[in-house]
N, C-alpha and C positions, 0 to 999 in steps of 0.2 A: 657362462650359462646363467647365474645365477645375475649377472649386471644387467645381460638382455631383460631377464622376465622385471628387475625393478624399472628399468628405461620403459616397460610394456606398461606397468603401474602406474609409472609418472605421467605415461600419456592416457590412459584412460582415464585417471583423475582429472587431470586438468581437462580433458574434453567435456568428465561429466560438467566440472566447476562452470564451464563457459555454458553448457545449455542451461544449467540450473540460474542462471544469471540473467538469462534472454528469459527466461518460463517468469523468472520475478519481473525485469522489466515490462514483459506484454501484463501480465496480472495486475502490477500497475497502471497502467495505462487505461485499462480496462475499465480498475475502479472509479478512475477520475472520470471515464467518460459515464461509469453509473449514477457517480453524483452530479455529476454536472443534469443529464436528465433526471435525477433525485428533485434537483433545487427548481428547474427548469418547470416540473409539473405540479409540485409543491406552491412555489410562487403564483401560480394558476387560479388555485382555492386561497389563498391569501396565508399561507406558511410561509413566512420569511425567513432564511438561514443567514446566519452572520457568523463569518471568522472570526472575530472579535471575541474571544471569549473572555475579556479583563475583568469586566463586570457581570460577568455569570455570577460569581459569589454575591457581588451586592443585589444584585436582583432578587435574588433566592436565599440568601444565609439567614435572612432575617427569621423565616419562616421555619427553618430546624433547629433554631437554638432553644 
């Protein structure tokens, strides 16, 4: 009695586990295609985004010290 209702456990879990996994992959997916139209209309008015963030600090540090 008591092995069924854990076996019942183990499967609801892991079913939530696997939708909760597809709900983060599509949410990702989602955002990458936000930013990619982010950067896409941005770049339009002359906002350049760059991955590069090595020289964020030197760009900028000087001015908060």
């Amino acid at each position: 009695m008591i092995g069924n209702e854990i076996m019942k456990m183990i499967i609801a879990i892991t079913q939530f586990l696997e939708k909760k996994t597809e709900k983060i992959v599509v949410e990702t997916e989602f955002e990458r295609a936000r930013m990619k139209d982010f950067i896409n209309h941005s770049e339009k008015f002359g906002f350049f985004c760059n991955d590069d963030f090595s020289s964020w600090f030197d760009d900028f540090g000087e001015d908060w010290e």
